[in-house]
C-alpha positions in Angstrom: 15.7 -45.2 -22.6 16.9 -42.4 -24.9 20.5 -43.6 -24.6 19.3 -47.2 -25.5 17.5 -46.1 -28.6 20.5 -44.5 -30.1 22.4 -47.3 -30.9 18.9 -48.4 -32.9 18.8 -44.5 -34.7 21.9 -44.1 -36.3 23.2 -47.6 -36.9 26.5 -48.0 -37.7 27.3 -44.1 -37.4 30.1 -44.4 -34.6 30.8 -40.9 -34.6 26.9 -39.7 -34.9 26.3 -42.1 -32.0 28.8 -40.6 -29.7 27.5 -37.2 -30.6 24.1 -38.2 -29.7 24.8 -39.6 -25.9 27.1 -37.2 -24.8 24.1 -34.5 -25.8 21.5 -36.4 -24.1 23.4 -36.9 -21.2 24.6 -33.1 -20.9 21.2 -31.7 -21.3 19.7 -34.4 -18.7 22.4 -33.0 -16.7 21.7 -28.9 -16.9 17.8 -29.9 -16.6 19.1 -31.5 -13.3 20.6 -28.7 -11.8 17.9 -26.2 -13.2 15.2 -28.2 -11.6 16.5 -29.6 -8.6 14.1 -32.8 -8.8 15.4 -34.3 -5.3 14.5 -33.4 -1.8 18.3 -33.0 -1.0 21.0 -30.9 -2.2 23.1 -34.0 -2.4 21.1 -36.2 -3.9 21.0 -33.6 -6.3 24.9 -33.2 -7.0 25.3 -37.4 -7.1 22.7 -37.2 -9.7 24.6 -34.2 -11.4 27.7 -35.8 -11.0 26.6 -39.6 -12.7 25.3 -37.5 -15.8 29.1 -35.7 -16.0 31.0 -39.2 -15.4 28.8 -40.8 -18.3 29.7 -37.7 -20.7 33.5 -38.5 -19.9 33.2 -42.2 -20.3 31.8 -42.0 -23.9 34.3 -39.6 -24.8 37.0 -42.1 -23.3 35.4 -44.8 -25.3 35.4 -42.3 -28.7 39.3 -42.2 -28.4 39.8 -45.7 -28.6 37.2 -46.2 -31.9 37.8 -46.2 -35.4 36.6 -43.3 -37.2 37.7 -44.3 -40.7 35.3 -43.2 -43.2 33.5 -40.6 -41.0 35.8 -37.7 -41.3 33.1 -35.6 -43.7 30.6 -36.6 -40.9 33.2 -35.5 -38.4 33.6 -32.3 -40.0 30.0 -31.7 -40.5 29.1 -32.4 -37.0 32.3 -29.8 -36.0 31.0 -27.3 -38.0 27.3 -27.5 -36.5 28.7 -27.7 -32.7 30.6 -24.0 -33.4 27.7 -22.7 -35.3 25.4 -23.0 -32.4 28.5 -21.8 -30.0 28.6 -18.8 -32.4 24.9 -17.9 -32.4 25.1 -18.5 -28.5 27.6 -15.9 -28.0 26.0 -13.6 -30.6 22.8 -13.9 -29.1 24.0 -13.3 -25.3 25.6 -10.1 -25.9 22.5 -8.6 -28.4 20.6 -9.7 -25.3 22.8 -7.5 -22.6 22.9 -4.8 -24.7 18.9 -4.4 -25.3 19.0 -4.9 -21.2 21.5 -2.1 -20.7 19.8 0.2 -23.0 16.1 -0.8 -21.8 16.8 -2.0 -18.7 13.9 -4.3 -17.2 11.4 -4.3 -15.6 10.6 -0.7 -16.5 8.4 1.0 -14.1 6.5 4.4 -16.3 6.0 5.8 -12.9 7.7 6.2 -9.5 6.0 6.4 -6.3 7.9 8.7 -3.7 6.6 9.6 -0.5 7.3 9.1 3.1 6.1 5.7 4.8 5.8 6.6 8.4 3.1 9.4 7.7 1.9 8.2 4.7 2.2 4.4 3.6 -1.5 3.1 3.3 -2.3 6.8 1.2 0.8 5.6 -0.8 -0.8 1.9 -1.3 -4.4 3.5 -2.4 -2.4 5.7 -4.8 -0.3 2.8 -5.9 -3.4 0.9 -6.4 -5.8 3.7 -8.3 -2.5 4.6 -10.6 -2.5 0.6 -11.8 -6.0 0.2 -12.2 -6.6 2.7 -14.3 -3.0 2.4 -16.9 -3.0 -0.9 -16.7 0.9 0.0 -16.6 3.8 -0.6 -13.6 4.5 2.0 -10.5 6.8 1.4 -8.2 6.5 1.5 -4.5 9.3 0.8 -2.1 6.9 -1.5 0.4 6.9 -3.9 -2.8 10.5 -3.7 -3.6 13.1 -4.2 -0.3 16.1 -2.8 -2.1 18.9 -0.8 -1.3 18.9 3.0 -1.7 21.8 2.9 -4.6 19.6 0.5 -6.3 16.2 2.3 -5.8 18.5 5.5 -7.5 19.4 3.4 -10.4 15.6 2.5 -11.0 15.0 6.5 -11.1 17.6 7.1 -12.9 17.3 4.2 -16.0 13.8 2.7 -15.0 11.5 5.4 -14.7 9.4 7.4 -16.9 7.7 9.9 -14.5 8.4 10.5 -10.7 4.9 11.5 -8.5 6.0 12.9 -5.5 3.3 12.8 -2.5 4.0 15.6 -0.4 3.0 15.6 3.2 4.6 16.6 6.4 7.7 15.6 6.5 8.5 14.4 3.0 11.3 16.8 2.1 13.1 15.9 5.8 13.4 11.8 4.7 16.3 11.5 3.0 15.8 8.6 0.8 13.2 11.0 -1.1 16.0 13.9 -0.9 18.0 11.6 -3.4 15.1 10.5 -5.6 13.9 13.7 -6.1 17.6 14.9 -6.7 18.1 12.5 -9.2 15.4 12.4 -10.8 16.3 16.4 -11.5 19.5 15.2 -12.4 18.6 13.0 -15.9 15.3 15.6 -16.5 13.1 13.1 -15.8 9.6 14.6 -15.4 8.2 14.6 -12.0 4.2 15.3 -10.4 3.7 16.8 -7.1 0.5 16.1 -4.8 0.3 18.6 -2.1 -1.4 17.1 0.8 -3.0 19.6 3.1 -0.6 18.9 6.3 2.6 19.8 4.0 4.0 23.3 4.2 6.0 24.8 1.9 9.9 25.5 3.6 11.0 28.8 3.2 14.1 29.8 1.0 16.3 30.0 3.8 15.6 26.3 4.8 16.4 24.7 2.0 19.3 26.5 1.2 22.6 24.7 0.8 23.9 25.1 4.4 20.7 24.4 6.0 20.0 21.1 3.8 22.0 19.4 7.0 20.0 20.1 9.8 16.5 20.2 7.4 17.1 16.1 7.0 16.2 14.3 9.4 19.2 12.0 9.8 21.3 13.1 6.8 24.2 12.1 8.6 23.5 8.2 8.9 23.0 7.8 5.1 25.8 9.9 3.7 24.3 10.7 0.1 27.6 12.1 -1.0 28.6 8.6 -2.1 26.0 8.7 -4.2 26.9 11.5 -6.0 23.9 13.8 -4.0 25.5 17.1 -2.7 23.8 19.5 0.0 24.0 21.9 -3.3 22.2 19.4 -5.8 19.7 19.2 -2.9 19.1 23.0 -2.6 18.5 23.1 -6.2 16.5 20.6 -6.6 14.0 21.1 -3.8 13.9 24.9 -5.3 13.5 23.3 -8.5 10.5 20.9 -7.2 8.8 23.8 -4.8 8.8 26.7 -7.3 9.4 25.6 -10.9 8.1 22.6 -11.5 4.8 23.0 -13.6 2.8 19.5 -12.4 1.1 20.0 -9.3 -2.1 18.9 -8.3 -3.6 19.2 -4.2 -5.5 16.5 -1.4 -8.1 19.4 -1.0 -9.8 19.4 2.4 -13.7 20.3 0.8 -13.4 17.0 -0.5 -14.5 13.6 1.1 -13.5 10.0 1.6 -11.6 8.3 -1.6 -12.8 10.8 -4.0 -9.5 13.3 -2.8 -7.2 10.5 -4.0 -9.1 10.2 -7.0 -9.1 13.2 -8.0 -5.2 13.1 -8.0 -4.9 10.2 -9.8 -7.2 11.6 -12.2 -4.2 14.3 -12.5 -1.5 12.6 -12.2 -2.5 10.1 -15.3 -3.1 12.7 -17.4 0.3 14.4 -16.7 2.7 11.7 -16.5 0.8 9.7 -19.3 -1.9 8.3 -22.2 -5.2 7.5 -20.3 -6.8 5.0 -20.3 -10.5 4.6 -21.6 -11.5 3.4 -18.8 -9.9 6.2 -16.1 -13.3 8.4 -16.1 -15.9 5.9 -15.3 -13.7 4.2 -12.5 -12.9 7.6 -11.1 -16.2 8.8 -10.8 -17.8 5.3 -9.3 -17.7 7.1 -5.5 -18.5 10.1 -5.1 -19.5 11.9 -1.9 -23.0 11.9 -0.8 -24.7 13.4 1.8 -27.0 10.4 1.9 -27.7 6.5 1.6 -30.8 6.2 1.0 -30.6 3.5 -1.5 -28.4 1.7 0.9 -29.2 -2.1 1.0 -29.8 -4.0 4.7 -27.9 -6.8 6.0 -24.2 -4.9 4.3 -20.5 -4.7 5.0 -20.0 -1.1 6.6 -16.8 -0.3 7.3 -15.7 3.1 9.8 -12.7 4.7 10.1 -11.5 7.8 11.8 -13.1 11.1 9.6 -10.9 13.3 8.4 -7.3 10.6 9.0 -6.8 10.3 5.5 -4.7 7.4 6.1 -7.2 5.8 7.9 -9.3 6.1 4.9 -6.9 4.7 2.6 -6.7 1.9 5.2 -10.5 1.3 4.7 -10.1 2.1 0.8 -7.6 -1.0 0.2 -10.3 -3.1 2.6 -13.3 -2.1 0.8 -11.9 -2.3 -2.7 -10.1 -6.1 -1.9 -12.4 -7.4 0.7 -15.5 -6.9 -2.5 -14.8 -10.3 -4.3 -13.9 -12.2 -1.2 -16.9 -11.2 0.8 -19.5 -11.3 -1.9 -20.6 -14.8 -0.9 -20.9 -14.0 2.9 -22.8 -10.2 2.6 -26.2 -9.7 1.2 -25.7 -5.9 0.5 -22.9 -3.4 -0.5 -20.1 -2.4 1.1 -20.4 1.1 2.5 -17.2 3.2 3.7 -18.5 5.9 6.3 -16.0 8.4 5.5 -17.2 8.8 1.8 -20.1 10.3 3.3 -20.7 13.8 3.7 -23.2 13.3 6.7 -22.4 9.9 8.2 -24.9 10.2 11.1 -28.3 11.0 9.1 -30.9 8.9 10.1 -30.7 6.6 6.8 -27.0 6.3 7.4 -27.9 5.0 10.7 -30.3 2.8 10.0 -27.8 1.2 7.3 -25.4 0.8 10.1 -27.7 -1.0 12.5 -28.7 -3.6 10.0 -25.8 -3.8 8.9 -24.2 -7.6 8.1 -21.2 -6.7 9.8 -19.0 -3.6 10.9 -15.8 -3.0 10.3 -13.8 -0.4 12.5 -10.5 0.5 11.0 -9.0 1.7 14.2 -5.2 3.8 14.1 -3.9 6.7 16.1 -6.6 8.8 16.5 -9.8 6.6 16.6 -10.4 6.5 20.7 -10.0 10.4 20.6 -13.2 10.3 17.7 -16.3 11.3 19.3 -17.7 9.9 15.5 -16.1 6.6 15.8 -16.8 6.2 19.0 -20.7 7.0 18.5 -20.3 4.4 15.5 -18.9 1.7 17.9 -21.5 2.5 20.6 -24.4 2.6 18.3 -23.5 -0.8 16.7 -22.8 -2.5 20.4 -26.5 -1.2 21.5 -28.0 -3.0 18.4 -26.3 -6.1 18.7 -24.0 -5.9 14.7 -21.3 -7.8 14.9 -18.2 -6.2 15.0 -14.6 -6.6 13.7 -11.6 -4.2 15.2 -8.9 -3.8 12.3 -5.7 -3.1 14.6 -3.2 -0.4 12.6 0.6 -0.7 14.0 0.2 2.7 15.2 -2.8 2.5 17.1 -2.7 1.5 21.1 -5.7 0.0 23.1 -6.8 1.9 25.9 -5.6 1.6 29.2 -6.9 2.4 32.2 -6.5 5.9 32.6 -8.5 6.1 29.4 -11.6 4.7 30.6 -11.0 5.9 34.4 -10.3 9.6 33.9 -10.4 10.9 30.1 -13.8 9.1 29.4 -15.1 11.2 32.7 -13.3 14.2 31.3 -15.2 14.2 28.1 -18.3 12.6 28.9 -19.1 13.1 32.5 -21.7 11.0 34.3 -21.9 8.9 31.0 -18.7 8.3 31.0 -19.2 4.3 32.6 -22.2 3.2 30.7 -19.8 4.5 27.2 -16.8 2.8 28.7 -18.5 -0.5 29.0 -19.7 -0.6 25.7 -16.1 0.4 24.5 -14.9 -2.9 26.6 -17.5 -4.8 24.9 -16.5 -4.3 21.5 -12.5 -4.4 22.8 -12.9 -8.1 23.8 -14.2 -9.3 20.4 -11.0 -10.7 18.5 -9.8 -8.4 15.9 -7.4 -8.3 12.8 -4.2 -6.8 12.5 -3.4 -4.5 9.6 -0.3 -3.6 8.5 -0.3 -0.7 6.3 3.6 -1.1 5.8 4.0 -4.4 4.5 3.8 -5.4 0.8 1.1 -6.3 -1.3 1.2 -10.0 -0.6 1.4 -9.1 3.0 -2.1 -6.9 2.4 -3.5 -9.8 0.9 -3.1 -12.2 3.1 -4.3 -9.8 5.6 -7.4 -9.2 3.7 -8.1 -13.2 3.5 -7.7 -13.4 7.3 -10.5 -10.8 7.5 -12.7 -12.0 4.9 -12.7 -15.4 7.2 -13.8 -13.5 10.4 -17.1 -12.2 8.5 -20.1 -13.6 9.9 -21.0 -16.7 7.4 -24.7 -16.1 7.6 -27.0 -12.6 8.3 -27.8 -12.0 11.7 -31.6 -11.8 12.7 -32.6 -9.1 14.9 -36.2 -9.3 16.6 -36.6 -5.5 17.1 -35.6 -2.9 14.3 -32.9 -0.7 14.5 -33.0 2.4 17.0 -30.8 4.9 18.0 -28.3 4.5 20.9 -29.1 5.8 23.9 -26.3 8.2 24.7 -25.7 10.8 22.0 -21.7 11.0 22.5 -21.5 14.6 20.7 -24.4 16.0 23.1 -23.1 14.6 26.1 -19.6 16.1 25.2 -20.8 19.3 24.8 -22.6 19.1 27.8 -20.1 17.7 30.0 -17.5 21.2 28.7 -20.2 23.8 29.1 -20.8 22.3 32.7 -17.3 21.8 34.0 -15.8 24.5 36.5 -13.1 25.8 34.2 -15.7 26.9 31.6 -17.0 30.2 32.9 -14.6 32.0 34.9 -17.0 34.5 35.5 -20.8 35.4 35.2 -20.4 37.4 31.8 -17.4 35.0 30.0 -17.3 33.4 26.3 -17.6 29.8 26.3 -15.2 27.7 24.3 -15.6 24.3 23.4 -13.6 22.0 21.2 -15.8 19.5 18.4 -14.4 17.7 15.7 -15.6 19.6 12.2 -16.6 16.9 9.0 -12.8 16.7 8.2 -11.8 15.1 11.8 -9.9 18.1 12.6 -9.8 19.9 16.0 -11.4 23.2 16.1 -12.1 25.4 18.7 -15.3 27.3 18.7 -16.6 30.0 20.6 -20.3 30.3 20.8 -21.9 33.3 22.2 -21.7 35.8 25.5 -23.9 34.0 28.2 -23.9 33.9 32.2 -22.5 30.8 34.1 -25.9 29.8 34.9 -27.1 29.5 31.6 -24.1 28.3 30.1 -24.6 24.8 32.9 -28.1 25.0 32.2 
């Protein structure tokens, strides 16, 4: 219809006329192949092709016209065809210099840290660091790129690099050559110390060690890149003992409020920030209580003490809030922001609760906590929703048919089949290594298994029967390797507040009252 109406336009105007189609019928033509309107890719190029043929035709049918009088217009037309060219050109090349020099996008800080240990405490980070600049980070689980191209976003596309330090950090590789590079162009760089990381000695980290320190140095062959065993010496050295931004994942603190405290850091080092940082920081702290706590809520457990079992049920808690408002009644209340999560308000919270969520990874079965959570909420009737980590494994047999009667003697088979119970009711996966679409979607598919409605109990909450933590006890003073004598020192292992495994010794006693 365009084509018909130019004719009508410039009447009499050969030359404007042939101008005029040719344009129409060129940009129909690179709107064609931008779009891609058709189903198939060769309806597509037939299309493409007819809008080409067209262009050619009316330039065939230009040649054989008379111009005569129209060589001003022709000129004029001429002139405005190479102006745009020129501007065009111009235009491009101011446009791939501005790239080059400020290359996009531009990410003012750089998450590096290592995923097999660490990836949900990376995401939580990730997610705190946005929230409160309103600004970019980058994180590798969001970003599937090569490692010459994730060293070419450190080195132009970066304004500060936080490194996360935990076990094995300084063994991967991948962060050996961000953190070298990153020394390399001065870029400033934030540490967080997380308690399982040790410091290496000199000796190492020293230049002929940096080979057998890396775990697998020899598959990725950093020399390519320009990353010597020398610039790594140096620059671990440099990191370790020089650098001035450090902050630390202290152990006196509880739940999300150890991550927040680092954020809290690392915006003020690497960074204006933002208005907002303090009050969002500060909206969970620890508490030894939950008083206040409202019935018929989302609680959600997770091994205490696994801080990346934490940041597993941090990311739930803080995205599952708007999807599950319209489902819950109450709050949402993470166990492992609590400094006593087995006071009697806590567990009345729990036992009314709308619905419990058990983040389950690694070390969960070998939780006398968690598993007192799970068996409490199976006596009361809660429903219950398993969130299945990758690196968590059910139980097998040899778990309920000899460790369960290891730990927990005689009660050992009433435990185990509330533990099958709450195994049989379908769970949801949890991949703390995928991306943040991936957690998303994961999140919906959880938000869908809430209960709909709040469940109605006809007998208030109580206490389970079995008191896991007694019965363990119980079950270690009372077993035959305990007391080697009638005058020995009894040891028994507990889990302390931060899930870690101490040993304790408690006082000189006989072997009868020791079993007694």
């Amino acid at each position: 219809s365009l084509i018909c109406l130019v004719p009508v336009v410039f009447r009499g105007a050969a030359a404007l006329q042939t101008v005029s189609m040719s344009c129409i019928l060129l940009s129909f033509c690179a709107l064609q192949m931008w779009w891609k309107p058709w189903r198939g890719l060769m309806a597509n190029m037939i299309d493409s092709a007819t809008c080409i043929l067209m262009s050619l035709l009316i330039v065939c049918v230009a040649m054989a016209t008379d111009f005569d009088g129209d060589e001003d217009l022709l000129g004029n037309l001429a002139a405005c065809v190479f102006g745009c060219v020129f501007a065009v050109v111009v235009t491009a090349v101011g446009i791939a210099c501005y790239w080059r020099l400020r290359p996009r996008p531009y990410f003012p800080r750089y998450l590096c840290y290592h995923k097999a240990e660490a990836a949900a405490q990376a995401r939580y980070l990730h997610h705190l660091i946005v929230l409160h600049t309103h600004q970019l980070c980058f994180l590798d689980s969001d970003h599937m790129v090569m490692l010459e191209e994730l060293l070419d976003i450190v080195r132009c596309r970066t304004g500060t690099l936080i490194v996360y330090l935990t076990c094995d950090t300084l063994r991967r590789p991948w962060c050996a050559s961000e953190v070298t590079m990153a020394r390399m162009v001065k870029l400033p760089v934030v540490s967080i110390y997380h308690p399982s990381f040790t410091t290496p000695d000199m000796e190492d980290i020293s230049a002929e060690q940096i080979p057998i320190f890396l775990s697998n140095a020899a598959d990725f062959k950093l020399v390519e890149y320009g990353i010597t065993d020398d610039l790594i010496a140096a620059s671990y050295k440099w990191l370790l003992y020089e650098s001035p931004n450090k902050t630390y994942i202290h152990r006196a603190q509880v739940g999300r409020v150890r991550f927040q405290a680092a954020v809290e850091f690392v915006v003020k080092s690497s960074g204006r920030r933002s208005s907002r940082s303090s009050l969002t920081l500060a909206a969970t702290p620890a508490r030894k209580s939950q008083s206040n706590f409202k019935p018929q809520s989302l609680v959600i457990s997770s091994h205490f003490g696994d801080d990346e079992a934490t940041a597993v049920a941090a990311l739930i808690s803080g995205q599952l809030g708007s999807r599950a408002l319209s489902s819950i009644q109450g709050d949402i209340l993470m166990l492992a922001d609590l400094e006593d999560p087995y006071s009697d308000e806590v567990l009345m919270a729990l036992c009314s609760a709308h619905c419990l969520v058990v983040v389950l990874t690694a070390g969960s079965i070998s939780s006398t906590k968690q598993l007192q959570v799970i068996v409490d909420a199976v006596d009361n009737k809660v429903p219950c929703i398993p969130v299945y980590t990758p690196n968590f494994r059910l139980p097998g047999p040899v778990f309920f048919e000899e460790d369960l009667i290891k730990r927990f003697g005689s009660k050992a088979e009433e435990i185990a089949a509330r533990l099958k119970l709450f195994f049989l009711t379908p769970g949801a996966p949890f991949s703390n290594f995928g991306s943040q679409q991936v957690i998303e979607m994961q999140i919906d598919s959880l938000a869908n298994r809430l209960p709909k409605s709040a469940s109605k109990k006809a007998f208030g909450p109580s206490k389970s029967e079995i008191n896991l933590a007694n019965v363990e006890l119980a079950t270690t003073l009372a077993a035959p390797s305990t007391c080697a004598s009638n005058n020995s020192s009894i040891f028994f292992r507990s889990e302390n507040r931060h899930g870690t495994t101490t040993t304790t010794m408690t006082t000189t006693m006989t072997a009868t009252e020791a079993t007694a």
